[in-house]
C-alpha positions as CSV (number, residue, x, y, z in Angstrom):
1,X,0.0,0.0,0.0
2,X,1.2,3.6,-0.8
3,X,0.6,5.9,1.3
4,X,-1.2,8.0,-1.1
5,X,-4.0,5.1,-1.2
6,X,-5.9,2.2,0.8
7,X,-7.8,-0.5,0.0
8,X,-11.6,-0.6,0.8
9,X,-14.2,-3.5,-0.3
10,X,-16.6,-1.8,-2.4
11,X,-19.6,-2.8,-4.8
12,X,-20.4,-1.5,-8.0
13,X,-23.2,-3.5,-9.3
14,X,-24.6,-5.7,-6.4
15,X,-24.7,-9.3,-7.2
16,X,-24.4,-11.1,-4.0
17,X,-20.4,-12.2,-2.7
18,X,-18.9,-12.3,-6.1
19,X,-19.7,-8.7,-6.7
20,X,-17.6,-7.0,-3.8
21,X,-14.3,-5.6,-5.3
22,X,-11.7,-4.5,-3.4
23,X,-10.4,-1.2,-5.1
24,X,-7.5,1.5,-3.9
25,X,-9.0,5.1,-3.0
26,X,-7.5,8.1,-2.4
27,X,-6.1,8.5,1.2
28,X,-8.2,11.9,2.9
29,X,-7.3,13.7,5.8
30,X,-9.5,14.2,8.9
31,X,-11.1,17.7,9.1
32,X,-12.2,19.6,12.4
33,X,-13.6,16.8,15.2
34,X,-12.3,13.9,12.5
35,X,-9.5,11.1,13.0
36,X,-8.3,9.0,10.5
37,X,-7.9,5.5,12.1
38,X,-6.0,2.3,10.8
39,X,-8.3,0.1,10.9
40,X,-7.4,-3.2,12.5
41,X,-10.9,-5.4,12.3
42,X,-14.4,-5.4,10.9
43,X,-17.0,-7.7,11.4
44,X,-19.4,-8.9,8.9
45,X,-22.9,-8.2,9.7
46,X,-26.1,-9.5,8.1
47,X,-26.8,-5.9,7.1
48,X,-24.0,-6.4,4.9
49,X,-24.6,-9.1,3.2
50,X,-28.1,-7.1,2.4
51,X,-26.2,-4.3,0.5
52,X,-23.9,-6.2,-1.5
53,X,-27.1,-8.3,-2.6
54,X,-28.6,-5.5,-3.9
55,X,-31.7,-5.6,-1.3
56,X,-31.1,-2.1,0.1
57,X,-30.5,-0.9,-3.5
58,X,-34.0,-2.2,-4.6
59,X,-35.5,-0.1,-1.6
60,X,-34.3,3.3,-2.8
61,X,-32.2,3.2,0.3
62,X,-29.0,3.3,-2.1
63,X,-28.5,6.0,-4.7
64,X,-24.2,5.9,-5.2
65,X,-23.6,6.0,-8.9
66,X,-20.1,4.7,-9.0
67,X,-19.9,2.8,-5.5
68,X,-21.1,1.5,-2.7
69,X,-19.1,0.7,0.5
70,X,-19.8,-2.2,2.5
71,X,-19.3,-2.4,6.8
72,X,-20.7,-1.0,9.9
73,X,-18.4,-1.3,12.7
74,X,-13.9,-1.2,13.0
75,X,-12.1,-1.2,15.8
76,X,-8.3,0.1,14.9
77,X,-5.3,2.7,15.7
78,X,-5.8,6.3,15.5
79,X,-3.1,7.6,13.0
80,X,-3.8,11.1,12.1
81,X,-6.3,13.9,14.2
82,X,-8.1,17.3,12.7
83,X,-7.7,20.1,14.8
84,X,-10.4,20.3,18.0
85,X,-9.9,16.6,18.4
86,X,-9.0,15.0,22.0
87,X,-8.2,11.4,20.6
88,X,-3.9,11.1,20.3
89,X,-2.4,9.2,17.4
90,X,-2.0,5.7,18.8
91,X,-4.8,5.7,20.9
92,X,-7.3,2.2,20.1
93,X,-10.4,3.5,19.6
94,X,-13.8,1.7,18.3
95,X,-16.5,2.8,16.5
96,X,-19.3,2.9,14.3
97,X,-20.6,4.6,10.9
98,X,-24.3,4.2,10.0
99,X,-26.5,4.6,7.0
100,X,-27.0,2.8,3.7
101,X,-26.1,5.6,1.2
102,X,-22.3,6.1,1.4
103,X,-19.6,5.0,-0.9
104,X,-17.2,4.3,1.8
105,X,-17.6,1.5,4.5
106,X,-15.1,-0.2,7.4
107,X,-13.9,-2.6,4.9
108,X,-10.9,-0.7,4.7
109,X,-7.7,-0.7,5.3
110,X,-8.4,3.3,6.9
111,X,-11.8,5.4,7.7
112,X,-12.0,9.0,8.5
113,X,-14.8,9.4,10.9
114,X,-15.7,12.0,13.9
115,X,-14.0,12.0,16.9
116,X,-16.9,12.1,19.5
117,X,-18.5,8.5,17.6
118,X,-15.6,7.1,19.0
119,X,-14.6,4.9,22.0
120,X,-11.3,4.2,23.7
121,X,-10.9,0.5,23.7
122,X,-9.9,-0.6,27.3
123,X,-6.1,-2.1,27.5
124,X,-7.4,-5.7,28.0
125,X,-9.8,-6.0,25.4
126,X,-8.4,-6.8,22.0
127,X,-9.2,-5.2,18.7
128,X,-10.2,-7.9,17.0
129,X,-13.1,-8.3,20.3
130,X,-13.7,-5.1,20.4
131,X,-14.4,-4.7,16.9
132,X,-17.8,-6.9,17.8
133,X,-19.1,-4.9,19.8
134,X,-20.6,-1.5,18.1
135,X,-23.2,-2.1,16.0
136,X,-24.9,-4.5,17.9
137,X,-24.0,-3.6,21.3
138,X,-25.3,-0.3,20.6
139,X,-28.6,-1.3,18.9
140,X,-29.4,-3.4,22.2
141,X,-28.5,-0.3,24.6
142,X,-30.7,1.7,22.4
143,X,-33.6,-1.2,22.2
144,X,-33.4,-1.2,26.4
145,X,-33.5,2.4,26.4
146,X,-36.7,1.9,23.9
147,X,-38.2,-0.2,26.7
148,X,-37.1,1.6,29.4
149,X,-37.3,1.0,33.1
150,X,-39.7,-2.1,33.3
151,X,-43.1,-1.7,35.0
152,X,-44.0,-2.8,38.8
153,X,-46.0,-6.0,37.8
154,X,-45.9,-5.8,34.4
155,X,-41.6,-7.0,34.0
156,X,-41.7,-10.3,31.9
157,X,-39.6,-9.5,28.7
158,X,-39.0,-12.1,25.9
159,X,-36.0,-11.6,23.6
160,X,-36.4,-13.1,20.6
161,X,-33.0,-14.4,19.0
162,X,-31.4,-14.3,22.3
163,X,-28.4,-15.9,21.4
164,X,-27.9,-13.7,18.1
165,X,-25.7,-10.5,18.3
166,X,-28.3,-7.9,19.2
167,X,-30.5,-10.5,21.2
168,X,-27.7,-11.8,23.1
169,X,-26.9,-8.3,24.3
170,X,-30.9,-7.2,25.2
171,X,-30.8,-10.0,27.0
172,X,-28.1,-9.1,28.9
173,X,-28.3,-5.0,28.9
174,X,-32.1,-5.3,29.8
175,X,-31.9,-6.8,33.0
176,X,-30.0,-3.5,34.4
177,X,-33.8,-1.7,33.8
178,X,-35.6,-4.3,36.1
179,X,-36.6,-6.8,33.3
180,X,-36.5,-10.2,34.0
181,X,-36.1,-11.6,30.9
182,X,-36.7,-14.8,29.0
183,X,-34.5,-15.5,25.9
184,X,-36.1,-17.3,22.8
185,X,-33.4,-19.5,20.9
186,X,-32.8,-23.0,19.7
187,X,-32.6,-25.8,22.0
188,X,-28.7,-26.3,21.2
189,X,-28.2,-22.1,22.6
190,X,-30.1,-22.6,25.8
191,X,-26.5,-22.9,28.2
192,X,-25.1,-19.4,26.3
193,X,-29.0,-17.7,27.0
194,X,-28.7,-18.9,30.5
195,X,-25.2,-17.8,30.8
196,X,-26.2,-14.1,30.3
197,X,-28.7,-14.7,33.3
198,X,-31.9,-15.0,31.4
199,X,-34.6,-17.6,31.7
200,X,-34.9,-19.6,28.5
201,X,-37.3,-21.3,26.3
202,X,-37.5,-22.9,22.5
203,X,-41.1,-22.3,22.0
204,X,-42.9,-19.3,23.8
205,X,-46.5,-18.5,23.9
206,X,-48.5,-15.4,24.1
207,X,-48.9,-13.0,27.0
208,X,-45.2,-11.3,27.6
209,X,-45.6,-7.7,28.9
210,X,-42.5,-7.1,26.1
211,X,-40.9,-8.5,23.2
212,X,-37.4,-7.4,21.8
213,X,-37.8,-8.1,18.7
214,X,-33.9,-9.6,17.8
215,X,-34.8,-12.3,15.7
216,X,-37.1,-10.0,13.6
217,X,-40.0,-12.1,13.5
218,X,-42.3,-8.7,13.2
219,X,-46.1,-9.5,13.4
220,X,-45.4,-13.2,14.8
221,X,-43.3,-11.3,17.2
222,X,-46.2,-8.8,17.8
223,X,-48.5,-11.6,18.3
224,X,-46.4,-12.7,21.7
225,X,-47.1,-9.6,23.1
226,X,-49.8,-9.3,26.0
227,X,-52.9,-6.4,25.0
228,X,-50.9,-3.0,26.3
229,X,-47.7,-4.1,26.3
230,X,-44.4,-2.8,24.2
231,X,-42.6,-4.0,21.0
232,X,-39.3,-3.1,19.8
233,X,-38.4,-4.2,16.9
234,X,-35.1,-4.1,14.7
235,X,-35.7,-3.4,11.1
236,X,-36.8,0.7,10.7
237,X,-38.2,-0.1,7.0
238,X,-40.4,-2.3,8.4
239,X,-42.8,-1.7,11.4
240,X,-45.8,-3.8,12.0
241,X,-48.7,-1.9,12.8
242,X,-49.4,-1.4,16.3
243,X,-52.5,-3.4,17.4
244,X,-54.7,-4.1,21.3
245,X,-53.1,-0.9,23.0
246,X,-49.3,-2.6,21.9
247,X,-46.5,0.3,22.1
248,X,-44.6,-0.1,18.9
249,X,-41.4,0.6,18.8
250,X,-38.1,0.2,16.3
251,X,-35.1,1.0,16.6
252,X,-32.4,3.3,14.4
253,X,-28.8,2.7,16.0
254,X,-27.0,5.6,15.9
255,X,-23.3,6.3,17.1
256,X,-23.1,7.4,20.3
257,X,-19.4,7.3,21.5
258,X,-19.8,7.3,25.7
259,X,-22.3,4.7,25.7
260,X,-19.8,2.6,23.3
261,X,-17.3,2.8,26.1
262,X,-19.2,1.4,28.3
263,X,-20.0,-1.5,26.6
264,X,-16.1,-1.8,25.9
265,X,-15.5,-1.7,29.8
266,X,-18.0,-4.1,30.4
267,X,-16.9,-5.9,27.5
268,X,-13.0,-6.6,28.9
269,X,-14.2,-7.2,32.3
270,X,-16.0,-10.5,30.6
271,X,-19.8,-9.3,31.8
272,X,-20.7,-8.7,28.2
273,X,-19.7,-11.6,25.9
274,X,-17.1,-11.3,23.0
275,X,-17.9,-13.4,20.4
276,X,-15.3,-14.2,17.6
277,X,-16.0,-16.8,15.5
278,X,-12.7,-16.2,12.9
279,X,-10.7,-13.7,11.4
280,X,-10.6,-13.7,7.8
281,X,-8.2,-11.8,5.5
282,X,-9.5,-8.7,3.8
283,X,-9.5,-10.4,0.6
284,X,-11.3,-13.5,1.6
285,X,-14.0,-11.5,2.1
286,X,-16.4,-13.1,-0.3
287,X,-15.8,-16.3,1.2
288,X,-16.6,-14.8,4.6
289,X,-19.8,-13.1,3.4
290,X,-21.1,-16.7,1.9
291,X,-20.3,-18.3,5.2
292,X,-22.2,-15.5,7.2
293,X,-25.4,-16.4,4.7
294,X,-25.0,-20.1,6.1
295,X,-27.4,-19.2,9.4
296,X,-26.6,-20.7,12.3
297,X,-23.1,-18.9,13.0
298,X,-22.8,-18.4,16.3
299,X,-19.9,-15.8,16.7
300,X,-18.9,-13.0,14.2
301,X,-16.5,-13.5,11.2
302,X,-14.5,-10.4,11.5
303,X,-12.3,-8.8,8.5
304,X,-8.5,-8.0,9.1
305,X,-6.8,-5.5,6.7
């Protein structure tokens, strides 16, 4: 690599694996409030393998004429700072960048992003962990904080994909609000579900005071919910109408940089679970986006530069 240029995993024309390229882009500079990090890991998330099928296109969500980046969440090295930023060059930071629409992603080799989205990654968490933990850590802090504290009388919550990435955090993050929660999985997950202290169950019925919504099972989801209760469900484009007093709710994650620490902290202490499945070279990425499509992964496949 010159230092004039970095790789990133793009696509042009979406097409499913065999369509991501990896191209060389002009390196950028960070302005005011912006770092440019070396990124050292990024996951591959389901939302990915969405865009490089063309799925998001096909929504209107997409409109870049020449290309399309592909990832959500890095963890990495800070290597160069605007001015007004507090984040030295060295320091291991983590973060997140959100939206469908750009033509850059964190399947890069660097990524110039604000300074305030980020987190300082704690000395004994590793990059390649902490690299896990943004997207969906933060879109289960932000599904609890869509719940809020949990009623006197009126606390059973199920968590639907509990032992996926975002359920396995709600299920977790949720009992800090007074839930007590019951995680939805299959059989073969029940010892992870009950290791994050939730009750567990393969087949739940109908009554719960609240359903997090991880697995995204939308109006089947909606259906386990007890008249007056809450939903929050995970996929914006998508809401199922609210119905019998039901509080609907959906999340949009957004960066938020302090709350990302504390998930990190929590993280390297061992009360949140890291979940690595591999790493995968840069390149292989194809390869890792095909095994991702293979359900049933339990631990992320993570991209290394």
């Amino acid at each position: 690599m010159s230092m004039s240029t970095f790789r990133t995993a793009v696509v042009r024309t979406p097409g499913g694996p065999g369509s991501i390229e990896i191209i060389d882009v002009p390196v950028t500079e960070p302005g005011p409030g912006e770092v440019r990090v070396e990124i050292a890991a990024a996951p591959v998330n389901p939302v990915d393998l969405g865009v490089a099928d063309g799925f998001f296109h096909a929504m209107g969500l997409i409109d870049q004429p020449e290309r399309t980046g592909l990832g959500w969440d890095f963890a990495g090295i800070v290597v160069a700072t605007g001015r007004g930023g507090d984040l030295a060059v060295g320091t291991r930071v983590a973060g997140l960048v959100v939206g469908f629409d750009r033509d850059f992603g964190t399947y890069a080799e660097q990524l110039v992003v604000p300074a305030a989205d980020l987190a300082v990654v704690p000395d004994g968490l590793d990059l390649v962990a902490a690299s896990t933990v943004p997207l969906n850590g933060l879109a289960a802090a932000q599904i609890v904080d869509l719940l809020g504290d949990a009623p006197t009388g009126g606390d059973r919550l199920l968590v639907t994909g509990a032992a996926g990435a975002v359920g396995g955090y709600v299920s977790a993050l949720a009992q800090d609000r007074g839930w007590r929660v019951t995680g939805l999985a299959r059989a073969e997950d029940e010892e992870f579900v009950r290791s994050l202290g939730a009750g567990f169950t393969t087949r739940a019925e109908s009554g719960w005071d609240a359903v997090a919504d991880g697995a995204a099972l939308q109006e089947r989801g909606l259906a386990l919910v007890r008249d007056g209760g809450a939903f929050v469900g995970v996929r914006p484009n998508a809401v199922p109408a609210a119905e019998r007093g039901i509080t609907v709710a959906t999340v949009v994650t957004h960066p938020d940089g302090p709350r990302l620490g504390d998930l990190l902290a929590r993280t390297a202490s061992g009360e949140l679970p890291a979940r690595v499945h591999t790493v995968v070279p840069l390149d292989q990425v194809a390869d890792a986006h095909r095994a991702v499509a293979k359900s049933g992964v339990r631990g992320r496949y993570v991209l290394q530069p």
